[in-house]
The first five atom37 places (N, CA, C, CB, O) and aatype in JSON, in Angstrom:
{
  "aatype": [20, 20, 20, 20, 20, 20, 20, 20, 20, 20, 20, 20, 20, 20, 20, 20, 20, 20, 20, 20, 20, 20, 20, 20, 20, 20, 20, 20, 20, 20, 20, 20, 20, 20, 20, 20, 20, 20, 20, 20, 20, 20, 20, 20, 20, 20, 20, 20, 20, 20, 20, 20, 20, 20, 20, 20, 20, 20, 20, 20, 20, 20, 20, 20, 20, 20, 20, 20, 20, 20, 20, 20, 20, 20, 20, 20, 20, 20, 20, 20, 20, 20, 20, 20, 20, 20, 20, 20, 20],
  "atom_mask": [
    [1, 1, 1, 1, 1],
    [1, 1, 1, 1, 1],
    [1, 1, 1, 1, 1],
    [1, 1, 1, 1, 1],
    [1, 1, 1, 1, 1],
    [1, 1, 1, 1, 1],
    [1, 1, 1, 1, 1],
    [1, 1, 1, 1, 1],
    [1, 1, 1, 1, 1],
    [1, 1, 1, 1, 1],
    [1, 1, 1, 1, 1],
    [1, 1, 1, 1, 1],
    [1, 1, 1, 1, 1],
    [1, 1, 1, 1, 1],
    [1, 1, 1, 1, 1],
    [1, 1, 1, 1, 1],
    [1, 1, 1, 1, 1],
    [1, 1, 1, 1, 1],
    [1, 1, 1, 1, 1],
    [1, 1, 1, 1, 1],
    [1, 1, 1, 1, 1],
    [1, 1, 1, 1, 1],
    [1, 1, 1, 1, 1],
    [1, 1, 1, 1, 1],
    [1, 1, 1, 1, 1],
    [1, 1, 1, 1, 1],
    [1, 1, 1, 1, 1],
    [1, 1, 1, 1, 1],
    [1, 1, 1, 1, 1],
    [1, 1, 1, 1, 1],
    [1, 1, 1, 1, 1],
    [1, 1, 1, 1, 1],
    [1, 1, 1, 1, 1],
    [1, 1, 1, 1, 1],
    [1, 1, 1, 1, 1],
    [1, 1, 1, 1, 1],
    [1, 1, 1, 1, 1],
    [1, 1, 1, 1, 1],
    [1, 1, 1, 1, 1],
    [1, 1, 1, 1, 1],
    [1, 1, 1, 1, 1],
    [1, 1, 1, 1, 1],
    [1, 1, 1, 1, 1],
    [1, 1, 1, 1, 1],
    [1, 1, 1, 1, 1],
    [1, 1, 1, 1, 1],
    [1, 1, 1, 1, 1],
    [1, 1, 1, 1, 1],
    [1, 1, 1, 1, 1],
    [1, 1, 1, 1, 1],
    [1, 1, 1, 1, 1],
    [1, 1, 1, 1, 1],
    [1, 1, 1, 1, 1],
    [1, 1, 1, 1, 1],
    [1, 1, 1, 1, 1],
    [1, 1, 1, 1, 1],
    [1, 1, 1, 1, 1],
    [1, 1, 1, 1, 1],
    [1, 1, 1, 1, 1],
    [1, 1, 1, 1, 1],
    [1, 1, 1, 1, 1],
    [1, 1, 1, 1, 1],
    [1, 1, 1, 1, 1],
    [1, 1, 1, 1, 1],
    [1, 1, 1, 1, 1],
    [1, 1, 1, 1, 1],
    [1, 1, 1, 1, 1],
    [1, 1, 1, 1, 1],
    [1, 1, 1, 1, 1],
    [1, 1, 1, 1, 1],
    [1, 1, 1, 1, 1],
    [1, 1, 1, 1, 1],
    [1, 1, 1, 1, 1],
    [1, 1, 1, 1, 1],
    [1, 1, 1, 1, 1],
    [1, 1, 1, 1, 1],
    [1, 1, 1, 1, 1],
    [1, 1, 1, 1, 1],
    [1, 1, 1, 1, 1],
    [1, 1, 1, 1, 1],
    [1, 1, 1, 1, 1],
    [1, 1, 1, 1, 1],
    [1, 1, 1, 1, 1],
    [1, 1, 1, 1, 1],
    [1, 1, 1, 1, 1],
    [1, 1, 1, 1, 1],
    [1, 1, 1, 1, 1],
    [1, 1, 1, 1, 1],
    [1, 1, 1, 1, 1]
  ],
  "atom_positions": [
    [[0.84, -1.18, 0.0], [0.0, 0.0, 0.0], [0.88, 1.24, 0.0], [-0.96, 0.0, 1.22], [1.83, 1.21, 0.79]],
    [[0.73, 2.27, -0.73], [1.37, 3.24, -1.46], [0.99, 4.22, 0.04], [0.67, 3.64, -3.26], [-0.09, 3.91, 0.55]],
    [[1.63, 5.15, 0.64], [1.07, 6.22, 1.64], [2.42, 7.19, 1.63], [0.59, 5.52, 3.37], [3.48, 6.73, 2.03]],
    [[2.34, 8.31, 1.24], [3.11, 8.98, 0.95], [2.63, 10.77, 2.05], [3.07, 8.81, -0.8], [1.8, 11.65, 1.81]],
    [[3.45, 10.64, 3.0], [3.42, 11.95, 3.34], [4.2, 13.64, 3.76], [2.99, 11.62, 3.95], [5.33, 13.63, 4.25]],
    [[3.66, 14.64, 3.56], [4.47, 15.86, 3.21], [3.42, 16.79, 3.79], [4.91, 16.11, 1.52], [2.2, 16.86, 3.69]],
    [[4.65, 17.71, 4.64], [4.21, 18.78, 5.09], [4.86, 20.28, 4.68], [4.25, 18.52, 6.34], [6.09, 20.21, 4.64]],
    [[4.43, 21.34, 4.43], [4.48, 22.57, 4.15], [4.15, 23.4, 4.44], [4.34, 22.76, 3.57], [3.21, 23.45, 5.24]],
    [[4.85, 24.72, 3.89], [3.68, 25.86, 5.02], [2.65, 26.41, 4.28], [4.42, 27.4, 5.75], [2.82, 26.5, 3.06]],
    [[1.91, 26.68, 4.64], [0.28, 27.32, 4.26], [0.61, 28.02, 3.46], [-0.69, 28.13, 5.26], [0.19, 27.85, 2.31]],
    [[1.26, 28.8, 3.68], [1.82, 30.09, 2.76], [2.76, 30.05, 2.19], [2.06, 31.16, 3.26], [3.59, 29.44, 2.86]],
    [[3.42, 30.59, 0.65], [4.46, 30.72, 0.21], [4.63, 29.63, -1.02], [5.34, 30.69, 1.29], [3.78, 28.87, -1.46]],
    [[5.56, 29.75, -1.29], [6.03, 28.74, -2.96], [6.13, 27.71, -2.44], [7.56, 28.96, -3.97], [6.0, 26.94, -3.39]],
    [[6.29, 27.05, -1.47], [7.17, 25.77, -1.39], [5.3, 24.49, -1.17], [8.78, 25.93, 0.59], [5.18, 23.27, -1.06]],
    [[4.12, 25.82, -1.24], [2.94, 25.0, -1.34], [2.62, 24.3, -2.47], [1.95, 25.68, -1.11], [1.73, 23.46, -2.48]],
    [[3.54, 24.71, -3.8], [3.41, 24.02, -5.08], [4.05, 22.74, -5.13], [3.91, 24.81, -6.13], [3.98, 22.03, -6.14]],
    [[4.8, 22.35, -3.88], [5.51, 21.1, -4.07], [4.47, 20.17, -4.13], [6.54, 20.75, -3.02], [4.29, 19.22, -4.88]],
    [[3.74, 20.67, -3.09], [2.48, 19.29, -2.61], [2.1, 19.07, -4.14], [0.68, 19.86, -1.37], [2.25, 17.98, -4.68]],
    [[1.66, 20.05, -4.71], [0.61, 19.86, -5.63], [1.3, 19.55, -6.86], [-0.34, 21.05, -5.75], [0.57, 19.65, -7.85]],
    [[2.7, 19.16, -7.15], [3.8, 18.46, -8.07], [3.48, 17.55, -7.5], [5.31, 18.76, -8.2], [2.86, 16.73, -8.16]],
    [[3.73, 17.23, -6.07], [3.91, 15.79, -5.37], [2.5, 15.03, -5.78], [4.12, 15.91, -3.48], [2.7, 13.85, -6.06]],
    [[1.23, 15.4, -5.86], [0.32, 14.73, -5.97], [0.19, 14.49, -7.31], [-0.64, 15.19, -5.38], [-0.48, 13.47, -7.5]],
    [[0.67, 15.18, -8.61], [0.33, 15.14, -9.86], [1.26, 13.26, -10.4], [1.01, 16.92, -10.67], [0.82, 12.26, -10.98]],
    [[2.78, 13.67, -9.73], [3.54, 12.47, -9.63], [3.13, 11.56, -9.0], [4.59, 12.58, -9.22], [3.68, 10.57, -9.47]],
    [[2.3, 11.18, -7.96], [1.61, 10.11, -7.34], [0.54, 9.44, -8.16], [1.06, 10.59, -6.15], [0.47, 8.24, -8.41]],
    [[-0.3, 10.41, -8.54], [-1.24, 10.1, -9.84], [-1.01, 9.63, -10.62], [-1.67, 10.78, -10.45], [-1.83, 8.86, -11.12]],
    [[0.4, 9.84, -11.23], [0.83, 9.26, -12.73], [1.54, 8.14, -12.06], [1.91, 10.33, -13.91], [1.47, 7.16, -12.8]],
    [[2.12, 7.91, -11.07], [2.48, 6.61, -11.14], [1.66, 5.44, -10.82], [3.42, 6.54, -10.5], [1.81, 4.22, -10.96]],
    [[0.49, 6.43, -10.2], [-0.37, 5.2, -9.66], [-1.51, 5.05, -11.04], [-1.29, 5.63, -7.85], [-2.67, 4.67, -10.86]],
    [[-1.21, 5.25, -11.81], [-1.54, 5.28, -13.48], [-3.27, 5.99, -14.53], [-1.47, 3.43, -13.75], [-4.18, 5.64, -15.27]],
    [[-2.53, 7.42, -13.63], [-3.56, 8.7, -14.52], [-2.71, 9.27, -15.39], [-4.26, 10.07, -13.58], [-1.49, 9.43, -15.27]],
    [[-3.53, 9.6, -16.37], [-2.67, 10.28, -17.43], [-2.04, 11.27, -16.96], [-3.31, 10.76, -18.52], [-2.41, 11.79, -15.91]],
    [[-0.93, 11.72, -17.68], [-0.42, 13.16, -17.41], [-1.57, 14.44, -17.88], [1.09, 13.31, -18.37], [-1.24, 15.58, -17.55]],
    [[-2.84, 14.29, -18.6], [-3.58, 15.26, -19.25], [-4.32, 15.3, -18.22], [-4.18, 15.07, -20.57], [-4.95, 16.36, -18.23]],
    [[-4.61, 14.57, -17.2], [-5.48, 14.91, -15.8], [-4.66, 15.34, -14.95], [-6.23, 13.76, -15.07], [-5.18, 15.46, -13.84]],
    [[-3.39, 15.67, -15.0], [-2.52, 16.75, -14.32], [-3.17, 17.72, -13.48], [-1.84, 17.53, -15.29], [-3.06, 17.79, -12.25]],
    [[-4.09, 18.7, -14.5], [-4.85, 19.61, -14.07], [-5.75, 19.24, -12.67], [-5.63, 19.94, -15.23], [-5.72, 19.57, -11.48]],
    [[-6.45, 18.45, -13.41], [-7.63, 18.27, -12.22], [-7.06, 17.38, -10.94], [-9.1, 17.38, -12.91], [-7.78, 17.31, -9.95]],
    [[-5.92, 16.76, -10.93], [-5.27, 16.59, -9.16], [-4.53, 17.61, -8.86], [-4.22, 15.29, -8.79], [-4.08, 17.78, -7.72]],
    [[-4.27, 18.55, -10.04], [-3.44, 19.87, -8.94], [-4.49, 20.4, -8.43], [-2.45, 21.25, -9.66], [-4.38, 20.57, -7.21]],
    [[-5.81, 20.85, -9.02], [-6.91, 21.46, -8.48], [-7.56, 20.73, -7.42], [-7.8, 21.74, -9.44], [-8.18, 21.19, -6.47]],
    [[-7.4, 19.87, -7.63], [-8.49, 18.66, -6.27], [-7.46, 19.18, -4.83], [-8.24, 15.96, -6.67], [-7.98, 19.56, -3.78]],
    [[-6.51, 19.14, -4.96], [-5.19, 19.1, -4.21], [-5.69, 20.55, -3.34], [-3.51, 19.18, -5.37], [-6.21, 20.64, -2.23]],
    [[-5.24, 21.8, -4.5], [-5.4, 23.08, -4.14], [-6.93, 23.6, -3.18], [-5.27, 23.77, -5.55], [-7.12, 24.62, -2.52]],
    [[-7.9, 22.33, -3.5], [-9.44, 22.55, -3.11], [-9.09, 22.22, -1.59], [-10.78, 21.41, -3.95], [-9.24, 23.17, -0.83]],
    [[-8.51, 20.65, -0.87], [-8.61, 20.93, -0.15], [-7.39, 21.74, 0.95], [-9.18, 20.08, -0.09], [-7.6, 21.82, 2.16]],
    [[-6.45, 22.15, 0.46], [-5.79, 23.04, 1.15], [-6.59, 24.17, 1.16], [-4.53, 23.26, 0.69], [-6.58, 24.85, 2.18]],
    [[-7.2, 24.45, 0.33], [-8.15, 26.32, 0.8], [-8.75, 25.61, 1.75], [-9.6, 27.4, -0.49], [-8.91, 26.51, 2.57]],
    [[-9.37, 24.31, 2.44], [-10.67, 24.2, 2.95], [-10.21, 24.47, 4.19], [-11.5, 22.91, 2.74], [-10.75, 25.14, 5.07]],
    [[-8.6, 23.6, 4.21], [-7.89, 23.57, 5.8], [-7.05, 24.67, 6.07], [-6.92, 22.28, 6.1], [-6.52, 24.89, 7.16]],
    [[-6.92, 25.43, 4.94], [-5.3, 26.78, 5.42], [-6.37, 27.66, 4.73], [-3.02, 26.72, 4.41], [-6.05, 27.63, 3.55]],
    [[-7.54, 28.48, 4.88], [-7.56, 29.59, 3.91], [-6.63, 30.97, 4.01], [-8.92, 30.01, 3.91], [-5.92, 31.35, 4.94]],
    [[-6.84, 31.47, 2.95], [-5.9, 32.93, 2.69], [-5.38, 33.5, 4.24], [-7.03, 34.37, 1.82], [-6.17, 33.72, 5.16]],
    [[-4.01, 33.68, 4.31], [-3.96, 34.43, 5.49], [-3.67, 33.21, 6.86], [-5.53, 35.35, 5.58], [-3.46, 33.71, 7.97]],
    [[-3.67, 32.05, 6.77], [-3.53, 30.89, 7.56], [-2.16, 30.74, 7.83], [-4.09, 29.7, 6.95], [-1.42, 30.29, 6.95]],
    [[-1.79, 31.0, 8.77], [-0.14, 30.28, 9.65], [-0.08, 28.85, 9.31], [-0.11, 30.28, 11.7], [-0.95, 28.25, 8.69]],
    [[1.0, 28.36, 9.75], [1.2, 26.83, 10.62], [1.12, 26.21, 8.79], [-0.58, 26.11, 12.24], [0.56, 26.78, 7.85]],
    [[1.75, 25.15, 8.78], [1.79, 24.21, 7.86], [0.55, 23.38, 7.5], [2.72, 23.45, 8.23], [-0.27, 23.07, 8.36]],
    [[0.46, 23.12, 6.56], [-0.34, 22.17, 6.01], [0.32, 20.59, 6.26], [-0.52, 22.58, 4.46], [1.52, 20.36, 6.09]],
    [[-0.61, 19.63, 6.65], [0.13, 17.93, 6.33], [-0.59, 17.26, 5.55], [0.28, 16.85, 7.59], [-1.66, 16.82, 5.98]],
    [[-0.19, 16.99, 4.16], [-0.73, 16.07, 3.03], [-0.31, 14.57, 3.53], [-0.02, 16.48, 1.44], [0.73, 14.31, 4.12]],
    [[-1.32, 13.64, 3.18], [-1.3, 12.71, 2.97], [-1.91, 11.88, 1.82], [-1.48, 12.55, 3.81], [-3.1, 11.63, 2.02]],
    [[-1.39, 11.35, 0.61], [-1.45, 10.76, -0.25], [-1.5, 9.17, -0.33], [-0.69, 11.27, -0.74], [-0.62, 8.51, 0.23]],
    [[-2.26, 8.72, -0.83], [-2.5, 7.19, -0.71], [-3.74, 6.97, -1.58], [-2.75, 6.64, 0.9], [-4.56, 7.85, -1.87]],
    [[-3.77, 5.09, -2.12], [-4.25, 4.87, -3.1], [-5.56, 3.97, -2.27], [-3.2, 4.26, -4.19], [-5.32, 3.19, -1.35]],
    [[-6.63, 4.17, -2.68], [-8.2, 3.51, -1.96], [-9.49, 3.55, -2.65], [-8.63, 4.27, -0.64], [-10.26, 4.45, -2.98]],
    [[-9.45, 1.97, -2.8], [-10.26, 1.4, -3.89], [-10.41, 2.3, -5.23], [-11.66, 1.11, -3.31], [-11.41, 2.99, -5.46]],
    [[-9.24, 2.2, -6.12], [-9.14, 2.72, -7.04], [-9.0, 4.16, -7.48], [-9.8, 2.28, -7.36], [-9.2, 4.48, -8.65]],
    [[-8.65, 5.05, -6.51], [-8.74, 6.12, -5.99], [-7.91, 6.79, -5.46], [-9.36, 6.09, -5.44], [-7.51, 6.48, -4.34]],
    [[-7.31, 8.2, -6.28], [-5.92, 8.48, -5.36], [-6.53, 9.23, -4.45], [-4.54, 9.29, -6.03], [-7.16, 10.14, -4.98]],
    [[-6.62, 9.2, -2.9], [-6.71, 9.94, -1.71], [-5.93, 11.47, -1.13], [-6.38, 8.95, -0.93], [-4.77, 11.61, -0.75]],
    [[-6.63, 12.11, -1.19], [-5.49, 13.22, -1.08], [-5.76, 13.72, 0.38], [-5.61, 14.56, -2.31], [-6.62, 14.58, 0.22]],
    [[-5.47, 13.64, 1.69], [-6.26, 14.05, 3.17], [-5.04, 15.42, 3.52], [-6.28, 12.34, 4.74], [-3.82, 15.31, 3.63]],
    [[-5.74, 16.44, 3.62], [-4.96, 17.79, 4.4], [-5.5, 17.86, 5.51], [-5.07, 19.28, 3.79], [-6.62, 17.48, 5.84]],
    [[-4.45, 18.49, 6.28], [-4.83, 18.33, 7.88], [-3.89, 20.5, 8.07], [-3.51, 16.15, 9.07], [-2.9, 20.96, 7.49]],
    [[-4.52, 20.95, 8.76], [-3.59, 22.25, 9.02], [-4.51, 22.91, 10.38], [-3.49, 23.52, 7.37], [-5.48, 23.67, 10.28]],
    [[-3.92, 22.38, 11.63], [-4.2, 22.75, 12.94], [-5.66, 21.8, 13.53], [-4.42, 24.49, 12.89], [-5.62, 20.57, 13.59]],
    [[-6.69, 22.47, 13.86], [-7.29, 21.36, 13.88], [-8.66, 20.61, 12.44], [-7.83, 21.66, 15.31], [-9.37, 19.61, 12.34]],
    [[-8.38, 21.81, 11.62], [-8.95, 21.43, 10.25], [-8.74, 20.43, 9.57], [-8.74, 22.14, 9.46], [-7.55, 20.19, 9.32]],
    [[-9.54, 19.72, 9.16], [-9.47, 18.41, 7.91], [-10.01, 18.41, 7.01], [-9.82, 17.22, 8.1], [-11.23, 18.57, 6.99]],
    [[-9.08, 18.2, 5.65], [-10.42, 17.48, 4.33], [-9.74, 16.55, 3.63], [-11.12, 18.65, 2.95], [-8.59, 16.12, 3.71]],
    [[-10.72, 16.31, 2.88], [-9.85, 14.85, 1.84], [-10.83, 14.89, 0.59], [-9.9, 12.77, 2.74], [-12.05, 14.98, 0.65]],
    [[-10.36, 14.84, -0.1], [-10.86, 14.52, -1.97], [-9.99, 13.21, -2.09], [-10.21, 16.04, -3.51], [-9.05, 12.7, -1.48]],
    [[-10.92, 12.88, -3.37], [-10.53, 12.06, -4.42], [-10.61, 11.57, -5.83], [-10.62, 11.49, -4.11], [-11.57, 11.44, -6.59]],
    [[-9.04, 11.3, -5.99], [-9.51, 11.76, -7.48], [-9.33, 10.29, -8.17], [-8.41, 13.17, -8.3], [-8.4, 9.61, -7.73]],
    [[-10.22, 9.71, -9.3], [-10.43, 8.54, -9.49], [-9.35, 8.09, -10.63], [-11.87, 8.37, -9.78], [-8.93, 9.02, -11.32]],
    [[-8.85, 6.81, -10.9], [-7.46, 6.74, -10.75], [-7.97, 5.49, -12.42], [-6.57, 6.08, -8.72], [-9.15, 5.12, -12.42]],
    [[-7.19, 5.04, -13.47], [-7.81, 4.67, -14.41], [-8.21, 3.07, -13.95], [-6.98, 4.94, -15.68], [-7.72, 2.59, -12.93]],
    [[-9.02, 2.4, -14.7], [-9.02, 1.0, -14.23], [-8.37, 0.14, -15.05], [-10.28, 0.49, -14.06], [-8.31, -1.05, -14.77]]
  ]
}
């Protein structure tokens, strides 16, 4: 079982890693590179839900694959969300 995790800060450039990190999880766990888009956006959805604009303290991604499904869970203080984005069969 694939579980891949990374933390960052809410704010600043180094928040685009996550959302590289999840595009590369996707493709290896075998989505096209042309759905790129829509796991950087799934990604970016739930970091606004847990850090919005103006939010301290780091974000913690967790990435992992469930029932066919790449899992994306952000956690930033006591906030949580999780999407998913569906993975080819």
């Amino acid at each position: 079982m694939l579980v891949i995790r990374l933390s960052v800060p809410s704010q600043g450039g180094l928040r685009q890693v996550a959302s590289d990190l999840a595009v590369h999880v996707a493709e290896h766990l075998g989505d096209k590179a042309q759905d790129a888009a829509s796991v950087s956006a799934a990604l970016e959805t739930v970091a606004s839900r847990v850090a919005p604009a103006g939010s301290e303290g780091d974000i913690e991604f967790e990435f992992s694959q469930s029932d066919g499904e790449l899992l994306i869970e952000a956690r930033c203080g006591s906030r949580r969300s999780e999407v998913r984005c569906p993975l080819p069969a």
